[in-house]
N, C-alpha and C positions, 0 to 999 in steps of 0.2 A: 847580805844580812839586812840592809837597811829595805830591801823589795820586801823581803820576808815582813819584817817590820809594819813599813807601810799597808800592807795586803791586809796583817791584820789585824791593825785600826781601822784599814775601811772596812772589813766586817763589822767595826763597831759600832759604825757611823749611827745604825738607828737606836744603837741603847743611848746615847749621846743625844740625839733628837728626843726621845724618851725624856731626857733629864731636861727639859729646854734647853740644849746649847743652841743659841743661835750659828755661828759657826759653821759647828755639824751638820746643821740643817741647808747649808749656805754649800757645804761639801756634795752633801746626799741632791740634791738637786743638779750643780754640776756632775755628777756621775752617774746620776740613773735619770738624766733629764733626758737622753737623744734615747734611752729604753722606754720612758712612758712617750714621747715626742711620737713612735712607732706604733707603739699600742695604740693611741687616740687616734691616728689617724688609719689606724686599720678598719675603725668603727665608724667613724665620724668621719663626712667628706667636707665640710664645708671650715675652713682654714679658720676663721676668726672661733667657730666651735669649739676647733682641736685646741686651740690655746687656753680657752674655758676648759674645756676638759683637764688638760694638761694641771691651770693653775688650783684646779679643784681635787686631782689627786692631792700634791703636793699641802694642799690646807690641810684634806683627812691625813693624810702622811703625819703630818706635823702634830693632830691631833692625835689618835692612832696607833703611834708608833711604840708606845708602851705595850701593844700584844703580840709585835714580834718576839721570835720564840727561834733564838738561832739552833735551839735542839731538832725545828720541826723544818725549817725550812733556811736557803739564804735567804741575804739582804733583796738582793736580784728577784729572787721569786716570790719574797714577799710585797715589795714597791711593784713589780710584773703583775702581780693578778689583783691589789689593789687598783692600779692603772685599767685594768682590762674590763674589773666590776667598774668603775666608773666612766668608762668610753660607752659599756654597754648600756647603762642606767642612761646615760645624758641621751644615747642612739634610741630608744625605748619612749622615752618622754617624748623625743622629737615627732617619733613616726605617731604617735597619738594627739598631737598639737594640728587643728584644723589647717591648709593650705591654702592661705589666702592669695587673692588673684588682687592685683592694683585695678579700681577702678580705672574705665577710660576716659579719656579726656571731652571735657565738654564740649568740645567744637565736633568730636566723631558722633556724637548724640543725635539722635534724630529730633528735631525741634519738635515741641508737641504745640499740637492749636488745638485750638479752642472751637469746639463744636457749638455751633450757634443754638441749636436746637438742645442743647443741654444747659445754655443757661437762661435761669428763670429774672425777668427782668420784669421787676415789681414796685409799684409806686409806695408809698408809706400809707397812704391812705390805703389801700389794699391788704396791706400785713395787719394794721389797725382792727379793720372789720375782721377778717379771718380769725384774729384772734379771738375776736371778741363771741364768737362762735365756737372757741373751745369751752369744756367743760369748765364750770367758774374756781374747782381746787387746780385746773390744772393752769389756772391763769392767775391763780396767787403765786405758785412756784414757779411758773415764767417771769413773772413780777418779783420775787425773790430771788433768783437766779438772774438774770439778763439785766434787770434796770438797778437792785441793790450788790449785784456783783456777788452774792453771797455762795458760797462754797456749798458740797452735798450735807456735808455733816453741819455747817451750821442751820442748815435750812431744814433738816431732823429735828434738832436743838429749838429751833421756835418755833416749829409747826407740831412738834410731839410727832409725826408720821415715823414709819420703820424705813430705812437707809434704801432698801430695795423698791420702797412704793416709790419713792420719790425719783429714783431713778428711772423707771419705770413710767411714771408720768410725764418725767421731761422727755423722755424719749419718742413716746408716743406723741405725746404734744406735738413733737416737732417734724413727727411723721405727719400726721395729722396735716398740720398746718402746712406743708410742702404741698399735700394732696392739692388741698385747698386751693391754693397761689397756682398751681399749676392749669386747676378747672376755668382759674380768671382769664386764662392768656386764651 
């Protein structure tokens, strides 16, 4: 009589989770724990996962559990295919998350050098003139840029210029002025 009994309060266990019993919810986890424990790890291979899995049914369980419907299903099939939508959602997310590789270590790196012929070795005196040969807007905004430090947009702000010319000049400029330093060597 008292199996009878017991059997069926534990059907009850999720109208009980439903109501907030702590308890109950303390029950339904010992008893349908090593059934979602099975599910998650049918989907899910990686152990520290299944346990995410695991502890993520059990939160929506606990939230949830007011739409079981012992007319439509048991307790078992209900926590089962809760368990099984969320192995598969967490399995889903996974396979769409990029595959990162760990960089290697810097001692396996091929040391890079330095190509002699790729660097340009110029006196001050040299970058002076050159410059001085750029077009005279484009040696105010070298001038505002490089020696006042000033930002794109402040250097719109007191020149009045459109954000794009400006950019556009420093760039050039400094195309420009590489040509240049490079004609000297």
């Amino acid at each position: 009589m008292t199996d009878r009994l017991q059997n069926a309060s534990d059907e009850m266990i999720l109208l009980q989770v439903a109501q907030g019993d702590e308890r109950a919810m303390e029950l339904c986890i010992s008893k349908y724990g090593p059934l979602v424990w099975s599910i998650a790890k049918r989907h899910v291979q990686d152990h520290s996962s299944v346990e995410d899995v695991v502890q993520e049914t059990f939160t929506d369980l606990w939230k949830s559990a007011k739409r079981y419907n012992p007319g439509i299903a048991t307790e078992a099939t209900f926590v089962g295919l809760l368990a099984r939508r969320r192995a598969i959602d967490y399995a889903r997310k996974e396979s769409r998350r990029p595959q990162l590789e760990p960089l290697p270590d810097a001692e396996s790196l091929p040391h890079a050098t330095i190509d002699s012929a790729s660097v340009l070795h110029c006196e001050s005196e040299d970058i002076r003139t050159a410059l001085k040969e750029l077009p005279v807007e484009t040696q105010q905004i070298f001038s505002l840029h490089f020696d006042g430090g000033m930002t794109h947009p402040e250097i719109v702000e007191k020149t009045g210029l459109p954000l794009g010319t400006v950019k556009t000049r420093l760039r050039r400029g400094l195309i420009e002025l590489r040509n240049k330093l490079r004609h000297l060597e």
